[in-house]
C-alpha positions as CSV (number, residue, x, y, z in Angstrom):
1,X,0.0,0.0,0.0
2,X,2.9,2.1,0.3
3,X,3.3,2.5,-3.4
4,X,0.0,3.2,-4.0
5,X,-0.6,6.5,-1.4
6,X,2.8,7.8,-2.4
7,X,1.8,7.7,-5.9
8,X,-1.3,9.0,-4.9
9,X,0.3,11.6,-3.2
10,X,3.5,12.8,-6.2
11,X,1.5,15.6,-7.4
12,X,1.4,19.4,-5.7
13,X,-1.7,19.7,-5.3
14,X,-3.0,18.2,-1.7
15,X,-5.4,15.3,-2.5
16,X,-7.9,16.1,0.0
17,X,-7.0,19.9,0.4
18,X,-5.4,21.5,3.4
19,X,-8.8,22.6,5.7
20,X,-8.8,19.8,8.2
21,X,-11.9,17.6,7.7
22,X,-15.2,18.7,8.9
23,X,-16.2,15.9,11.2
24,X,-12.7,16.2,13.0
25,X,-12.9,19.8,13.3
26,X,-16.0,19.8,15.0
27,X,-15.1,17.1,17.8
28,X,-12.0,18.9,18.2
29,X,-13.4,21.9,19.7
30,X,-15.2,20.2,22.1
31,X,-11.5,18.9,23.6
32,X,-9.0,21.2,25.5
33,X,-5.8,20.6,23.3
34,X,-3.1,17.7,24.8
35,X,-1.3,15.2,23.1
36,X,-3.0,13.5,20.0
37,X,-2.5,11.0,17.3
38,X,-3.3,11.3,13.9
39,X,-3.1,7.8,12.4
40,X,-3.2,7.7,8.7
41,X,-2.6,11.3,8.7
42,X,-1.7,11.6,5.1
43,X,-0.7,14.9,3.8
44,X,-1.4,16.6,7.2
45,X,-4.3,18.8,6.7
46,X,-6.0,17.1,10.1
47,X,-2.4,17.2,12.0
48,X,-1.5,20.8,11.4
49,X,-4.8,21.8,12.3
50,X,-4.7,20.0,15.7
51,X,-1.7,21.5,15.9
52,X,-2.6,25.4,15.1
53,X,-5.2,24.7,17.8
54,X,-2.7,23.9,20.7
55,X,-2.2,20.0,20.3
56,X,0.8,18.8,20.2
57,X,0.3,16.1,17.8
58,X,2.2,12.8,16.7
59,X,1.6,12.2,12.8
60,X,1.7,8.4,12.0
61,X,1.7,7.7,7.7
62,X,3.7,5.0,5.9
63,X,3.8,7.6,2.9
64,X,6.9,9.3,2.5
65,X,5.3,11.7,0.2
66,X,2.7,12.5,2.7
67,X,5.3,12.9,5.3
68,X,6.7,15.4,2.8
69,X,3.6,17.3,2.3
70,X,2.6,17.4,6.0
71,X,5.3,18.3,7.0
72,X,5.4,21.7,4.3
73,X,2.2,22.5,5.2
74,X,3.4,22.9,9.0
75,X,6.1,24.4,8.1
76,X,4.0,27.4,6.3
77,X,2.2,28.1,9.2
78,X,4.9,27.8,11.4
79,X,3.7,24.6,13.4
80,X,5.8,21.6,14.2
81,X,4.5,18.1,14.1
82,X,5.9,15.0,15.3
83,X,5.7,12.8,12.3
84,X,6.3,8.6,12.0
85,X,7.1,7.2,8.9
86,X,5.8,3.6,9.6
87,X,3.4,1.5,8.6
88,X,0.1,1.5,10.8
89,X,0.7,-2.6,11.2
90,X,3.9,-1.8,12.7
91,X,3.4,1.2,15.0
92,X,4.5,0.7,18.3
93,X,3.7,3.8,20.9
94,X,3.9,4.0,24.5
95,X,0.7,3.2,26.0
96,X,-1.7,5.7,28.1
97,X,-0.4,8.5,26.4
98,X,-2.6,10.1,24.7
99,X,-5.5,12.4,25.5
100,X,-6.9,11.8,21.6
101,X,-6.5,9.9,19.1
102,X,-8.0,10.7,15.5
103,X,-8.8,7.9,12.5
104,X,-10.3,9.7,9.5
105,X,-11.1,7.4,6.5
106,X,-8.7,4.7,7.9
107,X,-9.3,1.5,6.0
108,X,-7.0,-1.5,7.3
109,X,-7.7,-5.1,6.2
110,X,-9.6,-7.1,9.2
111,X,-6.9,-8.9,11.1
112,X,-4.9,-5.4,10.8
113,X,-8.0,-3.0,11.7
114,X,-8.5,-5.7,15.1
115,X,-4.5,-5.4,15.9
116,X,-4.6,-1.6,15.6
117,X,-7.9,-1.0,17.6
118,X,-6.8,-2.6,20.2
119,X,-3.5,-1.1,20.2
120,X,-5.7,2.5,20.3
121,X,-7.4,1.9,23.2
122,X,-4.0,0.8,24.9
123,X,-2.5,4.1,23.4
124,X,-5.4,6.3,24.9
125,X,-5.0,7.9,28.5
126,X,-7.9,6.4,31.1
127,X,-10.5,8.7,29.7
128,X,-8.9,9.8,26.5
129,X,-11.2,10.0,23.4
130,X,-11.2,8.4,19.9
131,X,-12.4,10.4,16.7
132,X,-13.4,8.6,14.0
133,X,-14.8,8.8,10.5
134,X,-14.8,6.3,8.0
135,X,-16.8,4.8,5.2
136,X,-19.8,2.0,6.2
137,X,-20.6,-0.8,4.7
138,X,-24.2,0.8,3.2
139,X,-21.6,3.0,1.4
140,X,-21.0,0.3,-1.4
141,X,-24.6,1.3,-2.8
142,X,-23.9,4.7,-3.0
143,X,-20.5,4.5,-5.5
144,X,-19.4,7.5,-4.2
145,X,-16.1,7.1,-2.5
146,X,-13.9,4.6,-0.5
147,X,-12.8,0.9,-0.3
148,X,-15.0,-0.9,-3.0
149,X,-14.0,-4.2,-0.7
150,X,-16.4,-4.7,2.0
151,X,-14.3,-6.4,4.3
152,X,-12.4,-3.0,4.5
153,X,-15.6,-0.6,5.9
154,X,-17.2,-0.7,8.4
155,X,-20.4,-1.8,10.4
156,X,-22.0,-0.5,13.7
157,X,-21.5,-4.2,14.9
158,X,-17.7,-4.2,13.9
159,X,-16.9,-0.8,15.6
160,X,-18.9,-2.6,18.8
161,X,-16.8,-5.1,19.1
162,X,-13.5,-3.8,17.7
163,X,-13.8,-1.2,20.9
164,X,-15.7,-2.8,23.4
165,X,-13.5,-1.6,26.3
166,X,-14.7,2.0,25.4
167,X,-17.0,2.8,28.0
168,X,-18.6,5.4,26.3
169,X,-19.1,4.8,22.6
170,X,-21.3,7.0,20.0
171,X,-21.8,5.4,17.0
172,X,-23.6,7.7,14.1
């Protein structure tokens, strides 16, 4: 997959602009700023945001052209951003140490996506919060965007059991 996002990523232009998305926005300004992951972070646009809000945020992409990107886009508003270049499969974080951790449009195969939830709730301080968007499975009928596999979206039963040590979990 490697190949595939940095080639995704060669051009100039920023693939899915530089305003943080929406949804992540949003829940952001409900949290007073700490430390926060941005897995999958891609070219940046949720990690500098974080980060122009107070966070002091740790960037996790196996793209090195996203690292690239991210890192520019910092850089031109005068924000630094930890940033790993690993595979998601192979992060390995200290645990509790995080007050947030954000997953936009974060599609891992099955096995992976169980490995790397668990892994986020170990990451997480006691009481730290998860935000999440990503495509469901009732998105297939739409053709509109994401995974075209199923086994790589996701269903309010998945998300249940993928995080049932979250004691407080809003599914929408």
């Amino acid at each position: 997959m490697k190949n595939f996002w940095d080639k995704r990523y060669a051009s100039e232009e920023y693939v899915y602009g530089t305003e943080a998305n929406d949804f992540f926005a949003e829940e952001l300004k409900k949290l007073k700023p700490g430390y926060i992951l941005e897995a999958g972070a891609g070219e940046g646009r949720n990690a500098v945001h974080a980060a122009s809000l107070g966070w002091d945020v740790t960037a996790v992409d196996q793209s090195e052209k996203a690292m690239e990107k991210t890192m520019s886009l910092a850089k031109k508003q005068d924000i630094e951003i930890q940033y790993h270049l690993v595979d998601i499969n192979d992060l390995d974080l200290q645990e509790n140490c995080f007050d947030a951790i954000s997953i936009i449009y974060l599609h891992l195969e099955p096995e992976n996506r169980k490995i790397f939830h668990k892994k986020v709730y170990d990451m997480l301080k006691p009481g730290g919060i998860l935000i999440m968007e990503s495509f469901s499975k009732e998105q297939l009928k739409f053709n509109t965007g994401g995974p075209k596999n199923p086994e790589l979206l996701y269903s309010e039963e998945i998300l249940k059991n993928d995080f049932k040590e979250f004691t407080d979990l809003k599914i929408n």
